[in-house]
N, C-alpha and C positions, 0 to 999 in steps of 0.2 A: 504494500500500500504506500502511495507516494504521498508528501508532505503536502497542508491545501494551504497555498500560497494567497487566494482569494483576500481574505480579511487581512494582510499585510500589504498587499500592491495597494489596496482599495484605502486603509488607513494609511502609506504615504502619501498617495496621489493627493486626498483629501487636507493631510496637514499640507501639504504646498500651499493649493487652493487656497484655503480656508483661514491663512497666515493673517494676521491684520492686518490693516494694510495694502499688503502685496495686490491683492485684485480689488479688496473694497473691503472700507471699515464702516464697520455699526456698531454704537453709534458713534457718529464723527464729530471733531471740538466744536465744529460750527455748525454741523447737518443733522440731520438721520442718519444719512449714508454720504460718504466719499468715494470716489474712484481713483487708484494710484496715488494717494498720498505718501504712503511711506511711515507714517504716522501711527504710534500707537497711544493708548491708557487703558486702564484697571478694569473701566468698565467694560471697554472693546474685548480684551481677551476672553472675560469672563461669557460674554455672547458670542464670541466664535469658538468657544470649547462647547459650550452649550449645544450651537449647530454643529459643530464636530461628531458630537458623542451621538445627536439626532438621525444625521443621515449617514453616521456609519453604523449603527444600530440597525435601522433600514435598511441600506444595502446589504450589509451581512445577514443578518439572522431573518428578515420578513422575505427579502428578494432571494438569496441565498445566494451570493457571488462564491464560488467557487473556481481554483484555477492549480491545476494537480498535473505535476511536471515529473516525467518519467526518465 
């Protein structure tokens, strides 16, 4: 039985993404939402682990991403 790689590609892919920041922060010093600021705070992180931990929940265990390398 091979190792299921699934929920490891799928949780980096997503830390990338999901980085504050990097693609968009919620919520932003002046906005809702930013795009490409580079910019983080306390609050931001704490809402991008939030959706982190949301739709990798989701993908792994409801969807079931699987990816098993021989």
């Amino acid at each position: 039985m091979s190792p299921d790689w699934g929920p490891v590609v799928v949780a980096v892919v997503l830390f990338i993404l999901l980085s504050p920041g990097l693609l968009f922060q919620v919520p932003a010093r002046s906005r809702v939402m930013e795009f490409g600021n580079m910019a983080t705070s306390g609050i931001s992180i704490l809402v991008h682990a939030v959706l982190f931990f949301c739709v990798l929940t989701i993908l792994v265990v409801a969807i079931g991403i699987h990816i098993h390398v021989n």
